[in-house]
N, C-alpha and C positions, 0 to 999 in steps of 0.2 A: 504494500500500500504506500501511493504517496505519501510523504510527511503534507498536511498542513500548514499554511505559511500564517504564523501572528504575529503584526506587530502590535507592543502596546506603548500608548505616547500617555506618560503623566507630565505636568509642569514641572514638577521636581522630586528627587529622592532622598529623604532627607528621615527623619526617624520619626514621620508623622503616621498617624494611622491611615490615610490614602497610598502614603507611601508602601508601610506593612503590609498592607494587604494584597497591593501589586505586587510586591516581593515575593510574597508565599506564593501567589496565582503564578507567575512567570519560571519559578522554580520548581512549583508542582506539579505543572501540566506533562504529562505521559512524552517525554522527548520522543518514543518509537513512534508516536503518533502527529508529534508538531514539531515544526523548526520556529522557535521564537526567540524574537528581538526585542528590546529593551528601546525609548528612544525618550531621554529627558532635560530640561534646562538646567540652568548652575541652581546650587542651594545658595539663597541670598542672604538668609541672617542668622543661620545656623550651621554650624562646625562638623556636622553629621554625614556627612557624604560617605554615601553606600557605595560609590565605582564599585573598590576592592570587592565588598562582598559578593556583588555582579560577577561581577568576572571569577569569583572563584568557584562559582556554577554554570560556568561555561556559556554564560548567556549573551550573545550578540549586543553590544550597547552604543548608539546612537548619543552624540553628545549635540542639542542646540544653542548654540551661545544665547541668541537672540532668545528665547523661548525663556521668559518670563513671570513672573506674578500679577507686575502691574499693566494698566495698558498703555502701549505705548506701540502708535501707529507706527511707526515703521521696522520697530524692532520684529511686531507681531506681522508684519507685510511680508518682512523676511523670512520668519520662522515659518509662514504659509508657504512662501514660496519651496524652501529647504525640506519641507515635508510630502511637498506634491512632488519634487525633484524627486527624491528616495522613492516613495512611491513607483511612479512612473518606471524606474528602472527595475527595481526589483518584485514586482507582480505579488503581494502580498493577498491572500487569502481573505483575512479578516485583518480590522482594524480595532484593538480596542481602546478607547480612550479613558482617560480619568480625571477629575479635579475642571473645572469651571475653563480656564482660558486653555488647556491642553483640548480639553473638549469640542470646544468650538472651531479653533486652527485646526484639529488632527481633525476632523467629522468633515468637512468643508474640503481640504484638501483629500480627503480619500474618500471622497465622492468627484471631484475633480479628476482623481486619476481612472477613475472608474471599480473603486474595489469593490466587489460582491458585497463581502456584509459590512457593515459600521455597527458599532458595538457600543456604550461607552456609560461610564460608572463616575457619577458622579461625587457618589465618598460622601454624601448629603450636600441639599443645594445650598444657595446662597440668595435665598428668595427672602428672610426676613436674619437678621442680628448680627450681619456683616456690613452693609453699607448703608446710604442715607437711602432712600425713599425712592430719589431721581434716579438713583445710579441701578437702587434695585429695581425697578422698572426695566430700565436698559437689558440688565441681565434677564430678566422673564421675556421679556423681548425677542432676543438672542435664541433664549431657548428654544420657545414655539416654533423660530426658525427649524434649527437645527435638528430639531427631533423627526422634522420631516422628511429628514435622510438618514436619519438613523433608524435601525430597525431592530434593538432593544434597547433599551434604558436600563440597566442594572440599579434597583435602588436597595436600599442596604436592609431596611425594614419596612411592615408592611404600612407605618405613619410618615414614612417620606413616600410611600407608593401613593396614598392620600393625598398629599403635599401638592404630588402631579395633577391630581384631579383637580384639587382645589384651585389651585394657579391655572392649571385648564393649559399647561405648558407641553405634556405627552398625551395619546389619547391610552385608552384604558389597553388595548389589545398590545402597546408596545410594549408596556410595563412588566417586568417580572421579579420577586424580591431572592434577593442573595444575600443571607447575613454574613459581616465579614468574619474571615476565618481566624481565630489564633492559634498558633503554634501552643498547645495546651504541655505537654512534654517540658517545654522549658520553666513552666509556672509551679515549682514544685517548692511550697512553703520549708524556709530555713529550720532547722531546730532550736531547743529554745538558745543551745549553749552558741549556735551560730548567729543566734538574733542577739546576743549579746556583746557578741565578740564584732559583729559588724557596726552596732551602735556605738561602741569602745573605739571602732576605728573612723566614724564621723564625727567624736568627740560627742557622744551623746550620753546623759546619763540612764545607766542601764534601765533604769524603772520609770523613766519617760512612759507615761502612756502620750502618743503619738498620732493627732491627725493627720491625713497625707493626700495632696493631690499630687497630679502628673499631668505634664500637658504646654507646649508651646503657649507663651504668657502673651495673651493677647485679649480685646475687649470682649470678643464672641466668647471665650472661654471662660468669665465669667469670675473670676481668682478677684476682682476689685472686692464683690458681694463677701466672700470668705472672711477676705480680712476683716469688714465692717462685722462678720460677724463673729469672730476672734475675740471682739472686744468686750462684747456681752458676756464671753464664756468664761475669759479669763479671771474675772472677780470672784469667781466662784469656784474654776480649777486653774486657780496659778502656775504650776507646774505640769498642765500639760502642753505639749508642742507643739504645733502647727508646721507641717515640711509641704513646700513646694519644688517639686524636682521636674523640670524643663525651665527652659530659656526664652526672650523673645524682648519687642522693644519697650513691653509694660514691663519691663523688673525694674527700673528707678523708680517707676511711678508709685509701685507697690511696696517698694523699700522704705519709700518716703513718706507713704500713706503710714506703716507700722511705723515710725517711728517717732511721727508727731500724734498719733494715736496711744505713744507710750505701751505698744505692744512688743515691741522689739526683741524683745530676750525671749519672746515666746513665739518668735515664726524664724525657718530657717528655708532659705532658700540653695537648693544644691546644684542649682545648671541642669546643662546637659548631664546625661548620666547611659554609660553603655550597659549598665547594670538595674535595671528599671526592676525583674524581678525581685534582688535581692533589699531594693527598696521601698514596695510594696509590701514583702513580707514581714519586712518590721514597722508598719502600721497596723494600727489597732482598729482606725476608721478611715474609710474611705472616700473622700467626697469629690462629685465635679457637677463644680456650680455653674454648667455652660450656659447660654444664652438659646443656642442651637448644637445639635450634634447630627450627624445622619444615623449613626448608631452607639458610640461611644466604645470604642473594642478594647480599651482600655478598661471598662469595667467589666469585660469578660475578663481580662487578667485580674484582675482584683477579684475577682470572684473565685476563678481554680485557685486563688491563692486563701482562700478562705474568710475574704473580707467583708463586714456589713457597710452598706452601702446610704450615703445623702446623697443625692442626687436631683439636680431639676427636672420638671416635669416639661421636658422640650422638646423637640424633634425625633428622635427614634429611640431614646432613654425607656420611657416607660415600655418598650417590649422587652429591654433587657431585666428593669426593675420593678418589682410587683410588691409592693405599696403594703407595707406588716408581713411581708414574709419573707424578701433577703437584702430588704433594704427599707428608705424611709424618700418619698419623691415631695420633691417643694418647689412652689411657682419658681421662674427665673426672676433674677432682681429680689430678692429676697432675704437680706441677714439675717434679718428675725425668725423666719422658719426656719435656715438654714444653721441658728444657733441652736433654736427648739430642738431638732431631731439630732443633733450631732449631742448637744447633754444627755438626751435621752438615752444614747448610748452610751455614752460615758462613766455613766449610772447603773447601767447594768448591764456587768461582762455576761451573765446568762444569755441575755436577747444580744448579743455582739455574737456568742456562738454559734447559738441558734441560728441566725441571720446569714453565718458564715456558713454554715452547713449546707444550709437550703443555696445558696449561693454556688457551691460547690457543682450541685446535683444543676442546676441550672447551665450552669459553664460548657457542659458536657456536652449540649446541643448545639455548640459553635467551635468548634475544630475543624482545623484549616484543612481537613481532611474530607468536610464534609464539605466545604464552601469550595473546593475546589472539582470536587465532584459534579456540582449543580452549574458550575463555570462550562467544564468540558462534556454535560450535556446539553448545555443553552446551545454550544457553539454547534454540539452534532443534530441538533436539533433544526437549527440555519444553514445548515452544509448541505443537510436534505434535501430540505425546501429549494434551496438554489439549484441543486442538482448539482455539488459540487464533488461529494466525496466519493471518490473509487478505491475499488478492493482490487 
């Protein structure tokens, strides 16, 4: 049998969860069955560049200079143009895209070149808590476009499949859901002498009980809300910690916010971190206070790792979190709920185990093992249809 030709075009690779989950997809897909290619723009404010990891699974990788985040007419005129070029010569099977402006350039250009199928995963839209009003107009705009060359839309849950309807952006027949997958094997809770000895080595005191999020610091992720509600909590528990582990261009903002909030000795912020399980596993609670998520796969690690969950009630959150039994969901914008349920666990490790348990058993159902399967039958699924695939 012929191999299959995939290319897939994200904006960038970087150690986001759009990123992740292209990663697992791109590495998982049955090589006896597909020849696939990688093809993404620089990482612009984060340290994290996956190349190496790429290339040490032998995956084809396309680098676009011009192929960036923001818009910017002529960088993106180029990266159109460099995309329909590659195309063009190299006859690619399917196309699948990922992330908002990769979407749009790769979708447009591999219809341009004439590819059979267009694919493309958006990782949740950008329809409400990322830009002003005018801009997100533009983007729903954009969409409606584009979806009429596209012939699936990967959404990640079934309240961003919703989302589609509601914005009236895909019609109902393109839509199909794929939750994303995590590599569940690496998520294997420390023991206690190792949670000890790791907290020893972040200079933390061993009996820290430890709130924790995870997550590129930025407005959509919602990390302003936390802090505000840090401050409720701490008059009551002094000595518990507040950890923020990822990076972006809100950590002065948030530095400055605890500081003049006289919170300061109780939030610690770690960067970048290549070791995200073993800093999950030494939290005690779990929070992400996003504004939007498409799905949050972040809290399926937090979950195999046995964590109870705060969480907002936003974008594709609540399929992961079920409200009194592995976690606790609160409006977005919100300190004050988001103080409420985080004491309430704090108060009682019973309901933090319990919550973590049910968590566990939950997590089970999104293994990249499983999200990759549902991948490589959407594609055999369009191979058909097209009449493309031969034995």
């Amino acid at each position: 049998m012929q191999k299959i030709k995939v290319l897939h075009i994200i904006t960038r690779m970087d150690k986001g969860g759009s990123a992740e989950n292209t990663f697992l997809t791109i590495t998982g897909l049955n090589k006896d069955n597909y020849e696939v290619t990688l093809m993404s723009g620089p990482v612009e404010d984060s340290p994290q560049d996956r190349t190496k990891e790429i290339e040490a699974h032998d995956i084809k990788y396309i680098f676009i200079f011009e192929l960036v985040r923001d818009i910017s007419i002529i960088k993106d005129l180029k990266t159109l143009f460099k995309i329909y070029d590659f195309l063009r010569k190299e006859k690619f099977d399917i196309v699948h895209t990922h992330t908002s402006k990769a979407g749009l350039l790769g979708r447009l250009a591999a219809k341009l070149a004439g590819v059979p199928i267009i694919v493309h995963t958006p990782h949740g839209h950008v329809f409400f808590g990322y830009f002003k009003p005018a801009k997100t107009k533009i983007f729903i705009f954009l969409e409606k476009l584009a979806s009429r060359i596209t012939d699936k839309i990967v959404a990640l849950t079934d309240r961003e499949k919703d989302d589609y309807r509601l914005f009236k952006t895909t019609p109902e027949e393109k839509a199909v859901v794929i939750n994303s997958g995590v590599d569940l094997n690496r998520f294997k809770e420390l023991s206690f002498t190792e949670k000890q000895s790791f907290k020893k080595e972040l200079g933390l005191p061993e009996n820290a009980l430890i709130v924790g999020t995870v997550g590129r610091l930025a407005p959509v992720k919602g990390q302003e809300f936390l802090i505000e509600a840090v401050k409720n909590i701490i008059p009551k528990y002094p000595s518990a910690l507040f950890m923020f582990a990822g990076d972006g261009h809100l950590r002065q903002n948030l530095e400055r916010k605890a500081l003049e909030m006289g919170i300061k000795e109780n939030v610690v912020f770690l960067g970048w971190r290549d070791d995200v399980d073993k800093i999950i596993s030494i939290y005690d609670i779990f929070v992400l206070p996003s504004l939007n998520e498409g799905m949050g796969r972040v809290l399926v690690e937090a979950m195999a790792l046995g964590k109870p969950i705060v969480a907002s009630h936003a974008g594709g959150i609540p399929d992961l979190i079920r409200h009194g039994k592995n976690g606790f969901l609160v409006p977005p914008r919100n300190p004050e709920q988001l103080a409420k349920y985080i004491q309430i666990l704090i108060e009682d490790k019973e309901k933090r185990e319990r919550m973590g348990q049910a968590g566990k058993k939950i997590a089970l159902n999104f293994s990249k093992e499983v999200m990759i399967e549902k991948i490589a039958s959407l594609y055999d699924e369009l191979l058909t249809k097209k009449n493309i695939l031969s034995s």
